[in-house]
TORVOMI-226405 format. One record per residue: residue in one letter; x, y, z of N, C-alpha, C in turn; residue number from 1. Coordinates in steps of 0.001 Angstrom, whole numbers, plus 524288, in hexadecimal, padded with zeros to 5 digits. Each point is the difference from the previous one (the first is absolute). Layout:
REM TORVOMI-226405
{drenza 'A' {X Y Z} {X Y Z} {X Y Z} NUM}
...
REM end
This chain:
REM TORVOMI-226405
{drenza 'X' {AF29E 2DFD6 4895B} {7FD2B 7FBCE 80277} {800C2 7FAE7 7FCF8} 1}
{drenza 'X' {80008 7FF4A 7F998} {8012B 7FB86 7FC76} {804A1 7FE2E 801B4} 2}
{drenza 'X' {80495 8032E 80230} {80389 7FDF3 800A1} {80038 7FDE0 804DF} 3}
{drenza 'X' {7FD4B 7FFCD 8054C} {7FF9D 7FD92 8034C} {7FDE7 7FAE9 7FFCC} 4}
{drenza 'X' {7FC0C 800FC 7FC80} {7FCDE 7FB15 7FF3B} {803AB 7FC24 7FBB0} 5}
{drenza 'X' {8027D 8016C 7FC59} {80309 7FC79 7FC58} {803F3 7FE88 80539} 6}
{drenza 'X' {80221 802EE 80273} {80376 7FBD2 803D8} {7FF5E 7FD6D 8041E} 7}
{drenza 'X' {7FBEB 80016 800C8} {7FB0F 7FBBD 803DF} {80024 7FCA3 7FBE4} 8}
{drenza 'X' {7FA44 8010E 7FC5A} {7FF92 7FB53 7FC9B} {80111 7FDD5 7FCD0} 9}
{drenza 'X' {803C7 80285 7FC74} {80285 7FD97 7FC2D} {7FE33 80364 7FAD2} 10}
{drenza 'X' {801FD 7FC84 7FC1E} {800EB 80381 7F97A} {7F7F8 7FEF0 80026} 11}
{drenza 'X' {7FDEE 7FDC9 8012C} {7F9BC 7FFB6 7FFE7} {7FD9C 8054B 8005E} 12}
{drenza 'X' {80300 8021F 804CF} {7FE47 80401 80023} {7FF86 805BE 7FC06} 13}
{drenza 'X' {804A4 7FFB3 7FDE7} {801CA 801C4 7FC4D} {7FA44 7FE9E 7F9DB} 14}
{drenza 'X' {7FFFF 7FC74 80065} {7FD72 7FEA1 7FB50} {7F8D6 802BD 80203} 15}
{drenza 'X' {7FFD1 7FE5A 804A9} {7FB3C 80233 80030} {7FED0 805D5 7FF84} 16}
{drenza 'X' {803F8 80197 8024B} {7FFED 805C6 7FF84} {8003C 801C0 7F918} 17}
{drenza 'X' {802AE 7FC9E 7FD08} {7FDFE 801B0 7F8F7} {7FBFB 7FFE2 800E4} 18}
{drenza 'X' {7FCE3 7FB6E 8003D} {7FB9D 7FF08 7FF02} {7FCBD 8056B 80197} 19}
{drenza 'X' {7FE84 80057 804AD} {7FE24 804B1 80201} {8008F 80480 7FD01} 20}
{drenza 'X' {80510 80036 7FE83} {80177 80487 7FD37} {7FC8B 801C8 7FA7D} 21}
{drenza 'X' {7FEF2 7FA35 7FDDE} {7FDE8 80066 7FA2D} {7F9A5 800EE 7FFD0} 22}
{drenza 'X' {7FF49 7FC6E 80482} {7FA04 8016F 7FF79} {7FD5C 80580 801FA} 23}
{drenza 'X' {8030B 80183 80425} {7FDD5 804FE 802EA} {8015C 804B2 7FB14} 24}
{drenza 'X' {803C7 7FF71 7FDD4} {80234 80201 7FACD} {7FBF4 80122 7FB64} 25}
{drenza 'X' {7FF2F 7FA5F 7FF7F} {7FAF9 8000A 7FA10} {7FC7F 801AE 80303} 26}
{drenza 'X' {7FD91 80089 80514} {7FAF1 8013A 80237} {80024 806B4 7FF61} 27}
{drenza 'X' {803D1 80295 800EF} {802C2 80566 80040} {7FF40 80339 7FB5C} 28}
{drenza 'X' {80296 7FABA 7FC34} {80076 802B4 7FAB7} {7F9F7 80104 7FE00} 29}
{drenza 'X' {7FC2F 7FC5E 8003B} {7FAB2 7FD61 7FE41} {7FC50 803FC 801C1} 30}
{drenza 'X' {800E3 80106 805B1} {7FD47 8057B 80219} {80077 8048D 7FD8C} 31}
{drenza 'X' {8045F 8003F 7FF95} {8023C 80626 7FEF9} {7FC56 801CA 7F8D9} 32}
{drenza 'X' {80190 7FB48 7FCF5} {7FD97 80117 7FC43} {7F9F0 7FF16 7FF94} 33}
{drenza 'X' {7FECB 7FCBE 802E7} {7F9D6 800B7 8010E} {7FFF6 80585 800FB} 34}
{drenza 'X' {801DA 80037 8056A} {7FD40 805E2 7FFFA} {80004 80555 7FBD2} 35}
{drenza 'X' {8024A 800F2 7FC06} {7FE68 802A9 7FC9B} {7FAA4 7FF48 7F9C9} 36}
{drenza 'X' {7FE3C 7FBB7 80378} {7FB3E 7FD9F 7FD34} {7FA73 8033B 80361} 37}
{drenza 'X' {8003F 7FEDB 803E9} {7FC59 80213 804F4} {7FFAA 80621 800CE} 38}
{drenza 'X' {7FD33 80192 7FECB} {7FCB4 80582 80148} {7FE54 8013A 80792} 39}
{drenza 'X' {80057 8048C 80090} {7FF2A 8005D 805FB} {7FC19 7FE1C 801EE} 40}
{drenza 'X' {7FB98 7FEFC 7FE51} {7FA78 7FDFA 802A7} {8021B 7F9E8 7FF48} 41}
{drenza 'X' {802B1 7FE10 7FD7B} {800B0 7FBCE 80005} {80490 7FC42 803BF} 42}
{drenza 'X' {80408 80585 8008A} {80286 7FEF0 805B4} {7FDE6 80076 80395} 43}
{drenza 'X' {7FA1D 80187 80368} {7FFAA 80153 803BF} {7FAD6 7FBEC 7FEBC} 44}
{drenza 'X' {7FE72 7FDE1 7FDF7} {7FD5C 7FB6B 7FFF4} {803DA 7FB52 80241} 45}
{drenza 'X' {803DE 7FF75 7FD29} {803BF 7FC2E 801BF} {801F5 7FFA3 8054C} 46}
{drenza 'X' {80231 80618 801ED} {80138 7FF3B 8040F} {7FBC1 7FFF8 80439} 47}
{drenza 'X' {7FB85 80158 7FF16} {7FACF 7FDC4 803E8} {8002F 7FB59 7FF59} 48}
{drenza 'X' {800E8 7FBD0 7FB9D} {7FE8B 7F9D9 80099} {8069D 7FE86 80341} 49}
{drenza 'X' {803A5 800E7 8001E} {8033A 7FE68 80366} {8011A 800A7 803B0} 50}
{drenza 'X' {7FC53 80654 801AE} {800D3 8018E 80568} {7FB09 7FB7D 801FE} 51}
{drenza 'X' {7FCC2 7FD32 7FCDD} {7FBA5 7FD6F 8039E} {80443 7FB0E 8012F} 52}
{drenza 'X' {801B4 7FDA8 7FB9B} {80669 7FBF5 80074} {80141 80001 8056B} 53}
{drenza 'X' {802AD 8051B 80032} {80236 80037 804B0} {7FD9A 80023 8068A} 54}
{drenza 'X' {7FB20 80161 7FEA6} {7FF8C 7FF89 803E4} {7FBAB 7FB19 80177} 55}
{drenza 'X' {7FF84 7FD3F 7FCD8} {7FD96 7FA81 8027F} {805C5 7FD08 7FF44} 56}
{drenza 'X' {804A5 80041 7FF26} {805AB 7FDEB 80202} {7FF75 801EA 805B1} 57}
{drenza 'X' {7FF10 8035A 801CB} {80062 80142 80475} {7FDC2 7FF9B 80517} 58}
{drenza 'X' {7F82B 7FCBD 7FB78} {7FCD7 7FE1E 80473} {801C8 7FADC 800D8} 59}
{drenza 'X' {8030B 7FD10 7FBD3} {801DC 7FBB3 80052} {80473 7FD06 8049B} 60}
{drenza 'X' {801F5 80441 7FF94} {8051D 80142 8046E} {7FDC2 8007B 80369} 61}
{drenza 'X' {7FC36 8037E 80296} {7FE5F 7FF64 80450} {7FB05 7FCC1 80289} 62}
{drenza 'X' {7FF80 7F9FE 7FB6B} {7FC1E 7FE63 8007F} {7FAE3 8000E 8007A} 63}
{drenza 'X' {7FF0A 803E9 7FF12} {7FA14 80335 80032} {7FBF1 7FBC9 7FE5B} 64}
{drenza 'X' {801B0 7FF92 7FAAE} {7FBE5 7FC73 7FB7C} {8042D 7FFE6 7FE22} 65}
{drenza 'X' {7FF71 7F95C 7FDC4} {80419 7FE41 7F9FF} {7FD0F 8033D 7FAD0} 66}
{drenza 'X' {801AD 8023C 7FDA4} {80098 80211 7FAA5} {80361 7FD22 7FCF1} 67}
{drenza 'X' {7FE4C 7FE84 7FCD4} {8026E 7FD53 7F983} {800EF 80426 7FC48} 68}
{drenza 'X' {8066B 80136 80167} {8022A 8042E 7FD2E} {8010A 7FD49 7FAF3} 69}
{drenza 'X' {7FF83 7FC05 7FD66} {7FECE 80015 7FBEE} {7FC81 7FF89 7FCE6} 70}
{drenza 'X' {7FBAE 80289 80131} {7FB9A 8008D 7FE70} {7FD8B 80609 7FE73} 71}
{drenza 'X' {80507 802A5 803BE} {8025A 804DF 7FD2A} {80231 8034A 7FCA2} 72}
{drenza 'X' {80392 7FB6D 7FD9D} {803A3 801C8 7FD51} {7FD63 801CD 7FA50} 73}
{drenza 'X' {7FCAB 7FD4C 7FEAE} {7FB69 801F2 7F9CC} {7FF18 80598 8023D} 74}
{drenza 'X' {7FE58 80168 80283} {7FF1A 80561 80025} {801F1 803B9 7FECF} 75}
{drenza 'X' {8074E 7FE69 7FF51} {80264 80354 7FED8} {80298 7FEEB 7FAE9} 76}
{drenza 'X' {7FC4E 7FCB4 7FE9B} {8019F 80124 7F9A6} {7FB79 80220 7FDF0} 77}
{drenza 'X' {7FAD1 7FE86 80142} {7FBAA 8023B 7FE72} {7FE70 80470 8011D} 78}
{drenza 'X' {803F2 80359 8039B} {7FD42 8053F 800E5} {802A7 80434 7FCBC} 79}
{drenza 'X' {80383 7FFC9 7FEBC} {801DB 8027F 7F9C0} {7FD5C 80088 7FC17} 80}
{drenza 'X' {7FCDA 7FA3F 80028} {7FDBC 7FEFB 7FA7E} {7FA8A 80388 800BC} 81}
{drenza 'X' {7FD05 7FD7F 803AD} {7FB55 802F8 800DC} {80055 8046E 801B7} 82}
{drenza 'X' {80242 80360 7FF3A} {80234 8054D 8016D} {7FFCB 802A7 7FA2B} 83}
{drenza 'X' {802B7 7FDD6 7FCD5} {80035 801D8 7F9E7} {7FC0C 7FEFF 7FD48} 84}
{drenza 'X' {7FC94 7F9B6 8027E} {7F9CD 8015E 7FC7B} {7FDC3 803A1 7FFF2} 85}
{drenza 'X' {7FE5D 800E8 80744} {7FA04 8029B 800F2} {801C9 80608 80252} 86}
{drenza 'X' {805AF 8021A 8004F} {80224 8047C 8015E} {7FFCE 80245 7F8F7} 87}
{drenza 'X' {7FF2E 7FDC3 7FB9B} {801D8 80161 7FC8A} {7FC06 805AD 7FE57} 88}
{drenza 'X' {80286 804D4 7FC37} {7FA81 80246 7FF27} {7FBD4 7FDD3 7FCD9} 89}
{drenza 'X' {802CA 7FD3C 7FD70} {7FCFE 7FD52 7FBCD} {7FB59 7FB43 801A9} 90}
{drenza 'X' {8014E 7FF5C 8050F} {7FB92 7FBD2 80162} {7F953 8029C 80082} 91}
{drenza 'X' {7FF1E 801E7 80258} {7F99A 802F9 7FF5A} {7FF8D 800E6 7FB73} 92}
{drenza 'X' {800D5 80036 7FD54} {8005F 801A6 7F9A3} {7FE17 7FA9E 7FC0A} 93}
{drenza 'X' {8011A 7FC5B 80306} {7FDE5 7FA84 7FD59} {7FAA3 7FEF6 800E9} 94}
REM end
């Protein structure tokens, strides 16, 4: 498909497609090693805060109600975290 598009649009195209390449890349790499930080209660916390993500993207799309998906995005850094406070055994114990 890059190559259809570099001979439509030119060497631009080409360059964008690095680009793409590097970031979806470091995003890939960044995950992968996150995830051996994260414990299972802590993946399935996560993927509940993105399955909610996804699906107010989807009330959005179908105009339902505007949702401010970025007002989302903290959640999914904070639900890792608060997952390892108050999931910990050690928390009742304080």
């Amino acid at each position: 498909m890059m190559i259809i598009f570099s001979a439509i649009y030119g060497i631009g195209a080409i360059f964008s497609a690095l680009s793409v390449f590097v970031v979806q890349g470091s995003l890939t790499v960044f995950g992968t090693s996150l995830d051996a930080l994260l414990t299972d209660r802590m993946r399935t916390e996560l993927f509940s805060a993105g399955g909610l993500a996804v699906i107010a993207i989807g009330i959005n799309l179908l105009e339902i109600k505007k949702i401010r998906l970025g007002s989302l995005l903290p959640g999914l850094v904070f639900t890792p975290i608060l997952v390892w406070i108050f999931a910990s055994p050690n928390f009742l114990s304080i």
